[in-house]
SEVEX-879853 format. One record per residue (C-alpha): residue in three letters; y, x, z. Coordinates in steps of 0.5 Angstrom, whole numbers, plus 2048, in hexadecimal, padded with zeros to 3 digits. Example, Ala and Ser with C-alpha at 12.3 -4.5 7.8 and 13.67 -1.06 7.14 Angstrom:
REC/type/yy/xx/zz
REC/ALA/7F7/819/810
REC/SER/7FE/81B/80E
end
This chain:
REC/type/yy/xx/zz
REC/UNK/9C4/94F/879
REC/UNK/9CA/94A/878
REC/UNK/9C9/944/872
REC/UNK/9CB/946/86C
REC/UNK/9D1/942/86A
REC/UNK/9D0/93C/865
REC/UNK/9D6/93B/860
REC/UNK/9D7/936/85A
REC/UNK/9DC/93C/857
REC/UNK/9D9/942/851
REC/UNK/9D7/947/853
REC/UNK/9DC/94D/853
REC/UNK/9D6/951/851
REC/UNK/9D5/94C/84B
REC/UNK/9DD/94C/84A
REC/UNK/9DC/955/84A
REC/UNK/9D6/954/844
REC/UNK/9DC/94F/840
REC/UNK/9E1/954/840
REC/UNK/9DD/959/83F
REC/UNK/9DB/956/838
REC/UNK/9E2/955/837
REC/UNK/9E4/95C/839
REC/UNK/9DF/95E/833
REC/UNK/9E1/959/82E
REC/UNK/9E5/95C/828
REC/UNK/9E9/956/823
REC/UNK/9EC/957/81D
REC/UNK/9ED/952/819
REC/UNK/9EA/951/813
REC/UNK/9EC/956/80D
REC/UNK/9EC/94F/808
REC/UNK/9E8/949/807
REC/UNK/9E1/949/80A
REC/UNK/9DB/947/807
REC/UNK/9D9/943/80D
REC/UNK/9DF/93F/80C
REC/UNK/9DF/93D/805
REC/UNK/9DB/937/807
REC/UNK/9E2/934/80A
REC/UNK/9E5/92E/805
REC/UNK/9ED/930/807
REC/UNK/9F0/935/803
REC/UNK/9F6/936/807
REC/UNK/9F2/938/80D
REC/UNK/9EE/93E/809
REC/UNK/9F5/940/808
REC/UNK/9F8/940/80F
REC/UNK/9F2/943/811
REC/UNK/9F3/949/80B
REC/UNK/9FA/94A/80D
REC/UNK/9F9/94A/815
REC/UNK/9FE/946/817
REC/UNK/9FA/943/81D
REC/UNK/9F9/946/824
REC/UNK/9F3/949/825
REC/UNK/9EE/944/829
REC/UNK/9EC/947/82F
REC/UNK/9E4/947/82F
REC/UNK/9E2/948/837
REC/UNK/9DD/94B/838
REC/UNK/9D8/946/839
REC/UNK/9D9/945/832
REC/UNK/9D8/94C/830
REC/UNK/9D2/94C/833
REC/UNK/9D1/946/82F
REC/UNK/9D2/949/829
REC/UNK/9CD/950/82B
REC/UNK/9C8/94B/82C
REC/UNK/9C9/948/825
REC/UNK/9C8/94F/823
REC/UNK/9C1/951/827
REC/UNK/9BF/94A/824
REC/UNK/9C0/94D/81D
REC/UNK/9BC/953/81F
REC/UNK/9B7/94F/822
REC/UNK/9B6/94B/81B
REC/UNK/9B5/951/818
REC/UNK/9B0/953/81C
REC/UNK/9AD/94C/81B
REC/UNK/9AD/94C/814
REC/UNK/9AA/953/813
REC/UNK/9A5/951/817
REC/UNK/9A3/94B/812
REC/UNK/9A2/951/80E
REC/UNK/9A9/951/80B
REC/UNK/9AD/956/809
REC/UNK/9B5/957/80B
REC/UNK/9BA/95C/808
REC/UNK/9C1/95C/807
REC/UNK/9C3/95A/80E
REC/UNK/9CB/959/80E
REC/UNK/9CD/95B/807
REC/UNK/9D3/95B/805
REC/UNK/9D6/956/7FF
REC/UNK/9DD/955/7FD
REC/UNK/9E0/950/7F8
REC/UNK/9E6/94F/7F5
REC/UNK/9E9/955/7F6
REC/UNK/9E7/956/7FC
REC/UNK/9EB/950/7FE
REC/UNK/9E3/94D/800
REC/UNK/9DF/951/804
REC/UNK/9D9/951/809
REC/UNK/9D2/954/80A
REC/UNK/9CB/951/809
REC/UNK/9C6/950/80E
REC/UNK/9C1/953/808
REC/UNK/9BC/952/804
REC/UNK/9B5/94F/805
REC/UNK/9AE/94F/800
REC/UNK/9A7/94D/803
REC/UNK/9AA/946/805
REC/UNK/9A2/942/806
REC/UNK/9A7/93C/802
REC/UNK/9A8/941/7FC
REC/UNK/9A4/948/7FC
REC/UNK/9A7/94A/7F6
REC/UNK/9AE/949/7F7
REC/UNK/9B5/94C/7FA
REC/UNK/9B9/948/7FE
REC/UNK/9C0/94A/800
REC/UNK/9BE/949/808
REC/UNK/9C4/945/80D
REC/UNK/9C2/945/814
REC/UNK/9C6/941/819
REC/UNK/9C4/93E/820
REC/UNK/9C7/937/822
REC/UNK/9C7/931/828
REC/UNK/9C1/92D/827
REC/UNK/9C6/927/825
REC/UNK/9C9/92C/81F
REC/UNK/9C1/92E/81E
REC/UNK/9BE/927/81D
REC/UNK/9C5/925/819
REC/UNK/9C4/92C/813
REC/UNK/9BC/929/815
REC/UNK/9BD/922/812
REC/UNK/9C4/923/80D
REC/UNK/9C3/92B/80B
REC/UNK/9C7/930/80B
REC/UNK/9CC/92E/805
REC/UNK/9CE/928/809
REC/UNK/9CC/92A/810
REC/UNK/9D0/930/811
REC/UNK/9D4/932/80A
REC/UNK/9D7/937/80C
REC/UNK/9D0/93B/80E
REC/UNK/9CE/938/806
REC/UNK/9D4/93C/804
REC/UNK/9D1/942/806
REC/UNK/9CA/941/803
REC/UNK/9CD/940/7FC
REC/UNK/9D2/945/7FB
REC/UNK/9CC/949/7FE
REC/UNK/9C8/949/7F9
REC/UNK/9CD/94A/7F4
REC/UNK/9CF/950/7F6
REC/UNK/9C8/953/7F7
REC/UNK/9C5/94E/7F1
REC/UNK/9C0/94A/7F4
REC/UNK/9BE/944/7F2
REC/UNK/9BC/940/7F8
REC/UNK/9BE/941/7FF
REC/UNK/9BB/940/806
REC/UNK/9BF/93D/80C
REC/UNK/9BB/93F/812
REC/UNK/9BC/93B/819
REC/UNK/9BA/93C/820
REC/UNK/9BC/935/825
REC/UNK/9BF/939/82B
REC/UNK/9BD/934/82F
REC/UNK/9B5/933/82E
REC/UNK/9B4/93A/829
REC/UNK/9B1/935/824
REC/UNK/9B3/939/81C
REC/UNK/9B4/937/815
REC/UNK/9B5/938/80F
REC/UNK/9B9/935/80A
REC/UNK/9B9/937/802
REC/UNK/9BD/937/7FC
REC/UNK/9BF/939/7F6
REC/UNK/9C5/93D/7F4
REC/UNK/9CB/939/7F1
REC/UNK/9CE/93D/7ED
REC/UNK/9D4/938/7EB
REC/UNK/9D5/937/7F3
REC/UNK/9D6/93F/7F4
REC/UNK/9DB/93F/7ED
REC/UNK/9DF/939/7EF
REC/UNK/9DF/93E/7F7
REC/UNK/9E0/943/7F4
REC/UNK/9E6/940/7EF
REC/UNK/9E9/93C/7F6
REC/UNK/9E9/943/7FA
REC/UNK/9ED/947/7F5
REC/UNK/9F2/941/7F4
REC/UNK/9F3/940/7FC
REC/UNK/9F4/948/7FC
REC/UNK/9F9/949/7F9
REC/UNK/9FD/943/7F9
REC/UNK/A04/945/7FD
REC/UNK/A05/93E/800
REC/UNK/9FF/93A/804
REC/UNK/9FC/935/800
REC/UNK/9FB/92E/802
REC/UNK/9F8/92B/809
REC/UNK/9F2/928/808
REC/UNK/9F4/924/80E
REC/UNK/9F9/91D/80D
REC/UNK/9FB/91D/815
REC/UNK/9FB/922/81A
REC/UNK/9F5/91E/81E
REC/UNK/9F1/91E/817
REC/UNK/9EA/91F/81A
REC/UNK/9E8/924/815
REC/UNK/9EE/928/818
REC/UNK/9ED/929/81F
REC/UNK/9EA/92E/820
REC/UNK/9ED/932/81B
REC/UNK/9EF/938/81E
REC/UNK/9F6/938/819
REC/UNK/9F8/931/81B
REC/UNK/9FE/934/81F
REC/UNK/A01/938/81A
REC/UNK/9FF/933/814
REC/UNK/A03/92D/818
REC/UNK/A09/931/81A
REC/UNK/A07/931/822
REC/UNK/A07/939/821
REC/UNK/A0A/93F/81E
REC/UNK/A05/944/81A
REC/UNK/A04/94A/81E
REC/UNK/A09/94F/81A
REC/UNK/A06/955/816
REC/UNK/A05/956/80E
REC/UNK/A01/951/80D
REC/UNK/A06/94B/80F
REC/UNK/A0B/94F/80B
REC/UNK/A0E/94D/805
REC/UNK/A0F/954/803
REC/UNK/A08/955/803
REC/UNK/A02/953/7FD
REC/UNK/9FA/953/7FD
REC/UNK/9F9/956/7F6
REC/UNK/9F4/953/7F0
REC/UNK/9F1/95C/7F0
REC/UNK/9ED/960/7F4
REC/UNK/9EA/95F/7FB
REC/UNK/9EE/959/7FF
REC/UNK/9F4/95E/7FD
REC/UNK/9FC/95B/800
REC/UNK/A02/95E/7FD
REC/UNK/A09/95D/801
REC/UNK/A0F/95A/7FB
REC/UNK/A15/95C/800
REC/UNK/A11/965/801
REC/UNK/A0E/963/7FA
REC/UNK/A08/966/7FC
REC/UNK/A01/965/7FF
REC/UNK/9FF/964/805
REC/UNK/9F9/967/809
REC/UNK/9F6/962/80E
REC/UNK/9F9/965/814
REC/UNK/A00/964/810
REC/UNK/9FF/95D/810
REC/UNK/9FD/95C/816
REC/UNK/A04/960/819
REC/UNK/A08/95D/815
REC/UNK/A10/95F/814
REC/UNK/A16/95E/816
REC/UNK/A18/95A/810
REC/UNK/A13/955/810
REC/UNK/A15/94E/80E
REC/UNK/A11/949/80F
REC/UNK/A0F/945/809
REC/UNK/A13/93F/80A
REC/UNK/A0D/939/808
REC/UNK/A0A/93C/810
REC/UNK/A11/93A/814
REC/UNK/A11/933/816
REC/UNK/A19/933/815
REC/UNK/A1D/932/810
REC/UNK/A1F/937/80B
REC/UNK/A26/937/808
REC/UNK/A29/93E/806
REC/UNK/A26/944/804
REC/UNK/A2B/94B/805
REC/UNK/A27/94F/7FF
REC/UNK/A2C/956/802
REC/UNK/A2B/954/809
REC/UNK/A24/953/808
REC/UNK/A24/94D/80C
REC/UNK/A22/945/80C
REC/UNK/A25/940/810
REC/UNK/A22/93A/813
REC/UNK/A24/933/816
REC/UNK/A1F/933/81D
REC/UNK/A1C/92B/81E
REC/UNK/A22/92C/824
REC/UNK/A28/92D/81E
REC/UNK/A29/934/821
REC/UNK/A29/939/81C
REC/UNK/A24/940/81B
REC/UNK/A26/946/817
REC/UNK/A1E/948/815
REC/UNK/A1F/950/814
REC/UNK/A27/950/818
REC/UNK/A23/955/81D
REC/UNK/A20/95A/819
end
């Protein structure tokens, strides 16, 4: 029998598990700000993020089986607990602030905690790399992960618990934790108070960032656009006719049609779509009100009619 060959490069059995992950996958953007990213300090980044405005990251399949290992760990947790004798119940409810403009679901709620028998606690389960693990271990969740914070406060909120439990496994050593908290009301008002304005804003808000390598930015998955590099992605929610109203569950409403837009709408887009002048890394210097069009000054000093080719 011949010797197999020995070869440093992937195997295309392993490529094909990859693509088959990707094939499954279905993306959508999100229908407004997350719960899980309301932790974020930069406001304009929860705004672009809102509006779609950057390309979807493409999320290999190595990564995706990543994320089915994180949703096994949230059920291997589970189990976990109700094995302590736990009780868990209200896996991925659903909750919804600020017209709907804030969403997400909650990893449920837990009784029975040895900690405090009595009491109900919002549940969060995450799993981390150890280096992740032992920093939410030393400086906790508030200052270790923010955003993951976020989710345990407005969760309680939304269920009216008055303290949460932040459960997390080390995925290098399988070593758990625990972390407790109370629920902030003040915290959940002023998230709450900030998604609302950030939602129905027409312009983005400030950058967080003084530079364009600011360290707080460069992972940033909206950087390209917020600095001008890229052009928004074209659908309603890039539109200045289009509008996130202060009623209803996350409903928009297109000025220019004067109607409301389903979510398959905004995703399509129209063709008198203009591009809300603040995302144009150009120089605006006419607007034709009968022509429904908006002329810029490229960086290069040529000149681009937004709306010329509807």
């Amino acid at each position: 029998m011949a010797p197999l060959p020995q070869t440093t490069t992937i195997s295309p059995t392993v490529l094909a598990i990859y693509r088959a992950y990707e094939l499954a996958a279905t993306d959508w953007d999100s229908w407004g700000i997350s719960v899980g990213d309301i932790g974020l300090e930069c406001d304009r980044a929860l705004w672009l993020a809102m509006r779609w405005v950057s390309e979807r990251e493409f999320i290999d399949g190595r990564k995706r089986s990543i994320f089915e290992t994180g949703n096994l760990w949230e059920e291997r947790i589970v189990a976990n607990l109700e094995a302590a004798g736990c009780t868990v119940w209200g896996q991925q409810d659903k909750m919804r602030f600020a017209h709907g403009h804030l969403r997400g679901k909650r990893d449920g709620g837990v009784s029975g905690l040895i900690e405090a028998p009595v009491t109900e606690h919002l549940l969060e389960v995450k799993s981390h790399k150890e280096d992740k693990f032992n920093e939410v271990k030393k400086k906790g969740v508030k200052v270790a992960q923010p955003t993951h914070y976020g989710q345990c406060q407005l969760g309680c909120h939304a269920f009216g618990h008055s303290r949460w439990a932040y459960v997390i496994v080390n995925k290098n050593t399988d070593e758990r934790h625990i972390e407790r908290g109370d629920y902030d009301a003040d915290y959940c008002l002023r998230q709450i108070a900030r998604a609302e304005r950030i939602a129905l804003s027409p312009e983005p808000p400030a950058r967080l960032c003084t530079k364009e390598d600011d360290f707080r930015g460069v992972f940033c998955r909206q950087k390209d656009v917020c600095w001008g590099n890229a052009m928004p992605r074209v659908h309603c929610r890039s539109c200045i006719h289009a509008s996130a109203e202060p009623h209803g569950d996350a409903a928009w409403s297109c000025g220019r049609w004067q109607k409301p837009l389903g979510i398959d709408e905004q995703r399509e887009g129209c063709p008198n779509h203009l591009h809300i002048p603040a995302l144009v890394p150009a120089e605006q210097i006419d607007v034709d009100e009968e022509n429904e069009t908006i002329t810029y000054r490229l960086p290069s000093g040529e000149l681009w009619i937004d709306g010329a080719s509807a």
